[in-house]
BAKEZA-600859 format. One record per atom (N, C-alpha, C): residue number from 1; residue in three letters; atom name; x, y, z. Coordinates in nm, 2 decimals, padded with zeros to 4 digits. Example, Ala and Ser with C-alpha at 12.3 -4.5 7.8 and 13.67 -1.06 7.14 Angstrom:
residues 2
MARMAR     i    aa   at        u        v        w
MARMAR     1   ALA    N    01.32   -00.57    00.78
MARMAR     1   ALA   CA    01.23   -00.45    00.78
MARMAR     1   ALA    C    01.32   -00.33    00.78
MARMAR     2   SER    N    01.28   -00.22    00.71
MARMAR     2   SER   CA    01.37   -00.11    00.71
MARMAR     2   SER    C    01.29    00.00    00.79
end
This chain:
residues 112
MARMAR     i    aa   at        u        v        w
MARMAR     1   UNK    N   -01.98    06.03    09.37
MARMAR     1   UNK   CA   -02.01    06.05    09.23
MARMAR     1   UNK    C   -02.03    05.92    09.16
MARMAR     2   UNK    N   -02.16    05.93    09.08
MARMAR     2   UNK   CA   -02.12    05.79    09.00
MARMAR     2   UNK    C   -02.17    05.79    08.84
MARMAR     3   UNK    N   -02.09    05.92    08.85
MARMAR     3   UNK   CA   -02.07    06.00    08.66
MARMAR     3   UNK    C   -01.96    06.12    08.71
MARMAR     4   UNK    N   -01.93    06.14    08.60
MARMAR     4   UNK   CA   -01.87    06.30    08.65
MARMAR     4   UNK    C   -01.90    06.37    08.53
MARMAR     5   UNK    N   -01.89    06.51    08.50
MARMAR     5   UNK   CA   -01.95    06.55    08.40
MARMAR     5   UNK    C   -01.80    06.67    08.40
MARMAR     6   UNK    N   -01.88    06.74    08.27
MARMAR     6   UNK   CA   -01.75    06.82    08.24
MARMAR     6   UNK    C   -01.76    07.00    08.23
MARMAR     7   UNK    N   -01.76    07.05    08.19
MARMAR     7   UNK   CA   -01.74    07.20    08.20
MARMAR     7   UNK    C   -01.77    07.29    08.31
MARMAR     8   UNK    N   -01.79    07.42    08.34
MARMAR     8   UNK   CA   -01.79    07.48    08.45
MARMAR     8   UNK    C   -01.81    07.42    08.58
MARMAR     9   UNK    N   -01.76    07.41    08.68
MARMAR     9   UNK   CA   -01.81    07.32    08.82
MARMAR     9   UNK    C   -01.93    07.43    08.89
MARMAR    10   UNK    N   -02.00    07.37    08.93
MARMAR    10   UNK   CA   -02.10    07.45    09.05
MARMAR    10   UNK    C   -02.03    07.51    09.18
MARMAR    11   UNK    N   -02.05    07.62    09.24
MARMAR    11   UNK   CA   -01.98    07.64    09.31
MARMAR    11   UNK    C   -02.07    07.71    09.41
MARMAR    12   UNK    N   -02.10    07.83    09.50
MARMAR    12   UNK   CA   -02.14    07.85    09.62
MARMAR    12   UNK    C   -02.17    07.99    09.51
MARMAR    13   UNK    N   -02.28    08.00    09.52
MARMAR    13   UNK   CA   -02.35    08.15    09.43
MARMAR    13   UNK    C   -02.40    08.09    09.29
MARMAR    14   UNK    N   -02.34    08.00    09.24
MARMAR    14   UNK   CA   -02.40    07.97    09.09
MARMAR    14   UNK    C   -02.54    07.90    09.07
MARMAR    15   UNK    N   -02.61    07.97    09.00
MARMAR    15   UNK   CA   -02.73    07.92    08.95
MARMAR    15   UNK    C   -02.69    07.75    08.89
MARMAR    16   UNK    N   -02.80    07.69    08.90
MARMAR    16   UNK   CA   -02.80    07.50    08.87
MARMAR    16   UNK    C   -02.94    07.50    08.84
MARMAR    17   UNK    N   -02.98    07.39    08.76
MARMAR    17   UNK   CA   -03.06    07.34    08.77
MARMAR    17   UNK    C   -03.00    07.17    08.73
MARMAR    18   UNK    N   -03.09    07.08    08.80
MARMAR    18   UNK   CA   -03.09    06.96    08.82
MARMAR    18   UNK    C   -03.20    06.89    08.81
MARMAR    19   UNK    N   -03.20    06.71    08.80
MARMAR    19   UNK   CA   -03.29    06.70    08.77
MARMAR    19   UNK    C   -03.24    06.57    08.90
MARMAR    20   UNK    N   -03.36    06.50    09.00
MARMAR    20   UNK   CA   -03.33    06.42    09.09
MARMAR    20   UNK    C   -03.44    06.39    09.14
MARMAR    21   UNK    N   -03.41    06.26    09.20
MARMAR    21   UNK   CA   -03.51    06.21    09.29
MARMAR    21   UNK    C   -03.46    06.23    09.44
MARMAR    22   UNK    N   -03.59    06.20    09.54
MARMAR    22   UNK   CA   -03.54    06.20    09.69
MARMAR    22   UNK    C   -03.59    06.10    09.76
MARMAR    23   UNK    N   -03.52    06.03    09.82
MARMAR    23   UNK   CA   -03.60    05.95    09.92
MARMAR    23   UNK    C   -03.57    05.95    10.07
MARMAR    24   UNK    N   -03.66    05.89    10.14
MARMAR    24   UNK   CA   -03.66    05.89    10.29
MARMAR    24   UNK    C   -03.57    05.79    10.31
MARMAR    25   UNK    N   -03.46    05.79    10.44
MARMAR    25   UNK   CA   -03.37    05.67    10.41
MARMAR    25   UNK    C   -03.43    05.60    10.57
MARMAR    26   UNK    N   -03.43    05.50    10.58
MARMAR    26   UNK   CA   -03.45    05.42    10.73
MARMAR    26   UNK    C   -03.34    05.43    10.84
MARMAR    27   UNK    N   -03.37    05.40    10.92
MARMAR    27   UNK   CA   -03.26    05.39    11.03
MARMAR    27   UNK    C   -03.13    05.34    10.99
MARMAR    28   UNK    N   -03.13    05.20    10.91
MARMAR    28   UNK   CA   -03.02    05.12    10.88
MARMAR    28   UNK    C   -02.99    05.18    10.71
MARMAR    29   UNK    N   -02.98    05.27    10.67
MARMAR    29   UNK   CA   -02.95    05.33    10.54
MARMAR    29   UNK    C   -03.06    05.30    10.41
MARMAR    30   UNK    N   -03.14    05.23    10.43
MARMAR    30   UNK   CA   -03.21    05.17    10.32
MARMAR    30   UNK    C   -03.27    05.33    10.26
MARMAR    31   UNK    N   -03.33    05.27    10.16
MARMAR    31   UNK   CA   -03.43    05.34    10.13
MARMAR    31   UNK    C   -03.58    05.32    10.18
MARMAR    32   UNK    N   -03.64    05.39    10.24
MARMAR    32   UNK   CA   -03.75    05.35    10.28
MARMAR    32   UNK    C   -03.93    05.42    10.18
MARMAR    33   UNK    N   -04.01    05.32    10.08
MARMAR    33   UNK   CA   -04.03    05.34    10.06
MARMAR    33   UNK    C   -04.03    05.45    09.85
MARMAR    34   UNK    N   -04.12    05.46    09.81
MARMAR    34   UNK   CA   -04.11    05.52    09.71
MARMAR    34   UNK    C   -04.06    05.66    09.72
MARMAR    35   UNK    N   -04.01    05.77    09.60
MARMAR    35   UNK   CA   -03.94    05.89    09.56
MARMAR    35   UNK    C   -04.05    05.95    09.66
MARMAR    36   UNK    N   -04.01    06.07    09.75
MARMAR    36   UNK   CA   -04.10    06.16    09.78
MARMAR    36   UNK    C   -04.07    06.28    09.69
MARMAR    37   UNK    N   -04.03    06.28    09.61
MARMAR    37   UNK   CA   -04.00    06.40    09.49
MARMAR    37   UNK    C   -03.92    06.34    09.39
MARMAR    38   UNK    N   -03.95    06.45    09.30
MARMAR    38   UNK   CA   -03.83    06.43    09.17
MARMAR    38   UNK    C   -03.88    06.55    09.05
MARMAR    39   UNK    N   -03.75    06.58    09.01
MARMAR    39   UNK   CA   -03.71    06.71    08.89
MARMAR    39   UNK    C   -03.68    06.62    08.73
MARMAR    40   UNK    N   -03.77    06.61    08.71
MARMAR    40   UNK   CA   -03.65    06.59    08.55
MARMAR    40   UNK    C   -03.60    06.68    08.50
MARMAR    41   UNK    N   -03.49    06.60    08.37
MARMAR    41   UNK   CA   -03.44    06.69    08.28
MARMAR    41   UNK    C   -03.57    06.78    08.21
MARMAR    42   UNK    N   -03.68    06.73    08.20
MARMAR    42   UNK   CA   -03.76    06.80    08.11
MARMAR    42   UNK    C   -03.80    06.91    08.18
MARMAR    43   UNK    N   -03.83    06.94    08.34
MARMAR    43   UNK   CA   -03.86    07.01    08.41
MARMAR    43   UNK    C   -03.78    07.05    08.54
MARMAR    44   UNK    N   -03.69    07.05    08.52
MARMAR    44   UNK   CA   -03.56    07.09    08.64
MARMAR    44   UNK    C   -03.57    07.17    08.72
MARMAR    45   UNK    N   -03.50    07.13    08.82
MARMAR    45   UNK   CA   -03.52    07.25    08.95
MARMAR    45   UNK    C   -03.41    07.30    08.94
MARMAR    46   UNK    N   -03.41    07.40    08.95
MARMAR    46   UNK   CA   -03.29    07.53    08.97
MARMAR    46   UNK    C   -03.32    07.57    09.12
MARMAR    47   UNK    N   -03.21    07.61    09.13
MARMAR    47   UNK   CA   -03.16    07.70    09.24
MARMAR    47   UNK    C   -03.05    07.79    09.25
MARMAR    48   UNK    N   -02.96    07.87    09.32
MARMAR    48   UNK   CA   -02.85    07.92    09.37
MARMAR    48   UNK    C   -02.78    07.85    09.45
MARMAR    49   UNK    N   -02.65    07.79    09.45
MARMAR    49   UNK   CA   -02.62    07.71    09.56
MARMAR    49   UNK    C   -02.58    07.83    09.69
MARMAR    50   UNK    N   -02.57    07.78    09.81
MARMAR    50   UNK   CA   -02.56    07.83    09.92
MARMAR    50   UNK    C   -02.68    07.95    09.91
MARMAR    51   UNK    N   -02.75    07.97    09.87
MARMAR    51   UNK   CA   -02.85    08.05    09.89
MARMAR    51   UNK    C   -02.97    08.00    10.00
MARMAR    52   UNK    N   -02.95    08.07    10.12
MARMAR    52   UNK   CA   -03.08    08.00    10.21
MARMAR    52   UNK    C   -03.22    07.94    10.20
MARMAR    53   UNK    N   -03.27    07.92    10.22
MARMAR    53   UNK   CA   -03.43    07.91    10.24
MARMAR    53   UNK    C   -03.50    07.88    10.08
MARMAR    54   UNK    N   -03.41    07.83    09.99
MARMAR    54   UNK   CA   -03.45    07.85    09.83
MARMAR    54   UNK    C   -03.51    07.68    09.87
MARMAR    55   UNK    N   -03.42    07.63    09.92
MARMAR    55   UNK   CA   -03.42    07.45    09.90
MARMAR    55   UNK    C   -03.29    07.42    10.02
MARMAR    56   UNK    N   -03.35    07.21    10.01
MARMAR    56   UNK   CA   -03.28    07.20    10.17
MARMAR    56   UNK    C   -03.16    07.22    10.15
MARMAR    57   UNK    N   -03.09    07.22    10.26
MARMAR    57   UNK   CA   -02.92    07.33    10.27
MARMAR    57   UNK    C   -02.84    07.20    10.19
MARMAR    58   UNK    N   -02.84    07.10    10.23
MARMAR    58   UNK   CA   -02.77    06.97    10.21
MARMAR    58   UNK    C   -02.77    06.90    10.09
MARMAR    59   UNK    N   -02.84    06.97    09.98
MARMAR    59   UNK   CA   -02.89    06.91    09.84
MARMAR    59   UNK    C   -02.79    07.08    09.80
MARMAR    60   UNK    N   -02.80    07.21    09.85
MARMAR    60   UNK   CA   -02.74    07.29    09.77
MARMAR    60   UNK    C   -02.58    07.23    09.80
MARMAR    61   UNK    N   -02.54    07.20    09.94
MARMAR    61   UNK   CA   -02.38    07.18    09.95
MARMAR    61   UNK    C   -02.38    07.07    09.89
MARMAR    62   UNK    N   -02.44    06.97    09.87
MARMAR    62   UNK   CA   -02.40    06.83    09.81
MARMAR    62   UNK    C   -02.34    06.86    09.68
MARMAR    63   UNK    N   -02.43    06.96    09.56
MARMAR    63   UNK   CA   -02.39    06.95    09.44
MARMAR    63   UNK    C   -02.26    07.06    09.42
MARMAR    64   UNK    N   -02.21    07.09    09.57
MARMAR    64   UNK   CA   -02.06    07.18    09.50
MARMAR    64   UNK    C   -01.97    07.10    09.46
MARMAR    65   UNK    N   -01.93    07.16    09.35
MARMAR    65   UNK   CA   -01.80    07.04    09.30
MARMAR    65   UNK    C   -01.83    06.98    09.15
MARMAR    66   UNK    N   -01.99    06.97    09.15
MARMAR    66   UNK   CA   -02.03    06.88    09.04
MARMAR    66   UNK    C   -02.00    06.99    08.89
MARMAR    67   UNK    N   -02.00    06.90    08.80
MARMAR    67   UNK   CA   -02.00    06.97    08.65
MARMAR    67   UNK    C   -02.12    06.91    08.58
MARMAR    68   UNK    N   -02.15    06.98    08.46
MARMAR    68   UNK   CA   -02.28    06.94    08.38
MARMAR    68   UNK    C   -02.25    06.82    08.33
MARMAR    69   UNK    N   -02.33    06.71    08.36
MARMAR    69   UNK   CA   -02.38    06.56    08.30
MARMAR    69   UNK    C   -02.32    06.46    08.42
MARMAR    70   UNK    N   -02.29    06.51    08.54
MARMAR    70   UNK   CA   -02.25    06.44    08.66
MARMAR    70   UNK    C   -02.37    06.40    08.74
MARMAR    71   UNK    N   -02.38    06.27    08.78
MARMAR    71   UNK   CA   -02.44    06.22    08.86
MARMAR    71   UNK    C   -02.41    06.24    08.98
MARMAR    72   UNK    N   -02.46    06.21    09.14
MARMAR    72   UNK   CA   -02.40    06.23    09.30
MARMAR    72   UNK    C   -02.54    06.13    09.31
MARMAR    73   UNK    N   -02.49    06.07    09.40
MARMAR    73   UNK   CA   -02.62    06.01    09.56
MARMAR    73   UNK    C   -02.55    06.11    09.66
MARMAR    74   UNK    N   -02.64    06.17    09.72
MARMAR    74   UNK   CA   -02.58    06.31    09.83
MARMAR    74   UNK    C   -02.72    06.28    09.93
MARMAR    75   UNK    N   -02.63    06.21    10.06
MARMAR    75   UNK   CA   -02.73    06.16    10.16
MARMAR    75   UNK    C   -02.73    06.27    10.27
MARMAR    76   UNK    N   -02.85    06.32    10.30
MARMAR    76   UNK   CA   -02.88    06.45    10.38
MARMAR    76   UNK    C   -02.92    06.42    10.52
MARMAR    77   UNK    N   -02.86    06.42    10.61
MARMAR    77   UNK   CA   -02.86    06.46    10.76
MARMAR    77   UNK    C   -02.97    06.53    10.79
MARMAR    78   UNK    N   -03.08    06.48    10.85
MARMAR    78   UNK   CA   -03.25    06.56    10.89
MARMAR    78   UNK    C   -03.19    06.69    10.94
MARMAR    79   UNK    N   -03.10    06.74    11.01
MARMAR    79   UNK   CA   -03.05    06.84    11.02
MARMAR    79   UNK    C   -03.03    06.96    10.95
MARMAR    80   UNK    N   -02.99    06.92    10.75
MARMAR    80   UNK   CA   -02.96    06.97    10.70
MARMAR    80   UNK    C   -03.07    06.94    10.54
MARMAR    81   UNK    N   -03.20    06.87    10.64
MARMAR    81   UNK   CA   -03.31    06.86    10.54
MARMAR    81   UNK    C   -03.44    06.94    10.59
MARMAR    82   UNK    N   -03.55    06.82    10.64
MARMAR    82   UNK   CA   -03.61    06.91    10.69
MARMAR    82   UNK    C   -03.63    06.92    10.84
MARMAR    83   UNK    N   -03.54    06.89    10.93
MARMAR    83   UNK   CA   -03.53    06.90    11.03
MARMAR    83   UNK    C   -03.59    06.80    11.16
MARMAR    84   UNK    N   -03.62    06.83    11.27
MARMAR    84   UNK   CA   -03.70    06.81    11.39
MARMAR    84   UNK    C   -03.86    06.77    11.35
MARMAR    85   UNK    N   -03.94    06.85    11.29
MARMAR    85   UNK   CA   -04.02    06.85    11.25
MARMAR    85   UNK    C   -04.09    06.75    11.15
MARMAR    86   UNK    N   -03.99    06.72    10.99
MARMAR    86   UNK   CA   -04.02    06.65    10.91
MARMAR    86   UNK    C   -04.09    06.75    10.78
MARMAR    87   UNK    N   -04.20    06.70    10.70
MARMAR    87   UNK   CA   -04.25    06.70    10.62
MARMAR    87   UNK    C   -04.40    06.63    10.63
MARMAR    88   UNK    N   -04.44    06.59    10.68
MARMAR    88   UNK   CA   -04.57    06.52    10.71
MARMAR    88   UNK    C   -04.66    06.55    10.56
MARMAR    89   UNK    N   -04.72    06.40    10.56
MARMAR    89   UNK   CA   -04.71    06.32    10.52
MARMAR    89   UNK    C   -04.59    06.25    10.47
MARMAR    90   UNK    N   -04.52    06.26    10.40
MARMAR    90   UNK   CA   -04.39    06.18    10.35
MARMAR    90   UNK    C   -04.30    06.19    10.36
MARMAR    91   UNK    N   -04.23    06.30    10.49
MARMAR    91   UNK   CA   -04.16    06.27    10.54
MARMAR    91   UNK    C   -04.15    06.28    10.68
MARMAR    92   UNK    N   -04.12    06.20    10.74
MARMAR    92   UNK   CA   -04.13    06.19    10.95
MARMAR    92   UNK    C   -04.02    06.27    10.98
MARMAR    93   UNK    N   -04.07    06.35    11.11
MARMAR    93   UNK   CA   -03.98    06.41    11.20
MARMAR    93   UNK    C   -03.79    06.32    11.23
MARMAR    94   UNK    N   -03.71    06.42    11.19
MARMAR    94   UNK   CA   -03.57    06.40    11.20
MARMAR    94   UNK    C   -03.52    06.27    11.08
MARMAR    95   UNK    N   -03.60    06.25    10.99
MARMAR    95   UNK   CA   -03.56    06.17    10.83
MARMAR    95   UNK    C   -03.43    06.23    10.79
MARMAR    96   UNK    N   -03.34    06.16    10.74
MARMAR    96   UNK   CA   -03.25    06.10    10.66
MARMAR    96   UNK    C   -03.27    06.16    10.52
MARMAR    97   UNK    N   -03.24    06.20    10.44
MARMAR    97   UNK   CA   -03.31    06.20    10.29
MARMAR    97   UNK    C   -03.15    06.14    10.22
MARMAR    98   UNK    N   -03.19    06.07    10.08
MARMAR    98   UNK   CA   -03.10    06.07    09.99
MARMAR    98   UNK    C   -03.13    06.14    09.85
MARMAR    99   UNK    N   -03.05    06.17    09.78
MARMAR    99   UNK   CA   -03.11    06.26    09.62
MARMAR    99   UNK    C   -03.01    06.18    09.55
MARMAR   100   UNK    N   -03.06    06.10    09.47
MARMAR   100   UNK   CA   -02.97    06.12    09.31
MARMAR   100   UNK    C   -03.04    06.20    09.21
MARMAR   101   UNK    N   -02.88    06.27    09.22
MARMAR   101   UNK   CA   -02.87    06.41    09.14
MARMAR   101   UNK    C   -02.82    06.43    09.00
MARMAR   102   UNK    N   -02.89    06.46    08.89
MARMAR   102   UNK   CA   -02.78    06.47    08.79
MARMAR   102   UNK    C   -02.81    06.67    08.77
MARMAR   103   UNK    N   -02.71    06.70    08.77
MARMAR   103   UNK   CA   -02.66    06.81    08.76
MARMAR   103   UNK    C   -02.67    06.86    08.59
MARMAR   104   UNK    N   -02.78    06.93    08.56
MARMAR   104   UNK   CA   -02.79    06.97    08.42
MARMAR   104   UNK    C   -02.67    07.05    08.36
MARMAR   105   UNK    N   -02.72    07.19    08.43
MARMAR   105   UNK   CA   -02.65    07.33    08.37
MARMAR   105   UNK    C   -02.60    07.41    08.51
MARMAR   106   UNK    N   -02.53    07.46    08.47
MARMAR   106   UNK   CA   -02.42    07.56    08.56
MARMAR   106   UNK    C   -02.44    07.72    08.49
MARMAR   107   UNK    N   -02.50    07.81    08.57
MARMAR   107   UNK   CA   -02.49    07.94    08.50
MARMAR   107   UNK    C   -02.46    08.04    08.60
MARMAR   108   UNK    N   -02.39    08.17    08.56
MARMAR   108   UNK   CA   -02.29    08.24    08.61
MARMAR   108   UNK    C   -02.33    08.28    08.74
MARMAR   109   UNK    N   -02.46    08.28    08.82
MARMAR   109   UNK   CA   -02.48    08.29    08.96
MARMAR   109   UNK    C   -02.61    08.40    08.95
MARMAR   110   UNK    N   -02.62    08.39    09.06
MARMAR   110   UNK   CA   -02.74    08.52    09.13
MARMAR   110   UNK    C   -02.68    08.64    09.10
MARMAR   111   UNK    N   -02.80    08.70    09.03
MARMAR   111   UNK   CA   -02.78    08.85    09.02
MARMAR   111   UNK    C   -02.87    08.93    09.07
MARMAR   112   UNK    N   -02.86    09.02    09.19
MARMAR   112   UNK   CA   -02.99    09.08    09.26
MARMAR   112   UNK    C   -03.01    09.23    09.17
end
């Protein structure tokens, strides 16, 4: 964490939205290269955490814990991004990803 923020925590079911960049990381941790995405506050990505297939798995478990106005760098295992395959163009087969995250809003969860 390099903010922590305050009210409700995100938890496994709760709706988020966030605002973050992502980058590809190199062999030796760097960053390699410019953002291959990003959310602003003005236009945030929401999701459900632990909700499958919405967004990569490793950005929903990264932000459990966090509260609204909290920052994270939450470095993602190609595993737990986009896998074997990658992203082609901007991102290569078995990539690293990193996201700094600021965590907007926390709302009461998925309702089917």
């Amino acid at each position: 964490d390099t903010a922590l923020g305050e009210g409700r925590e995100a938890r496994h079911a709760s709706s988020v939205d966030v605002a973050y960049e992502a980058f590809v990381l190199r062999d030796d941790g760097a960053v390699r290269g410019a953002a291959i995405d990003r959310a602003t506050a003005r236009d945030p990505y929401g999701f459900v955490v632990g909700r499958t297939g919405a967004q990569i798995r490793g950005l929903s478990q990264g932000v459990k814990g966090m509260r609204p106005g909290g920052r994270r760098l939450i470095e993602v295992p190609w595993q737990y991004a986009y896998g074997a395959k990658g992203r082609p163009p901007k991102v290569p087969p078995k990539s690293r990803l990193r996201f700094d995250v600021q965590l907007l809003e926390v709302g009461a969860g998925f309702v089917s």
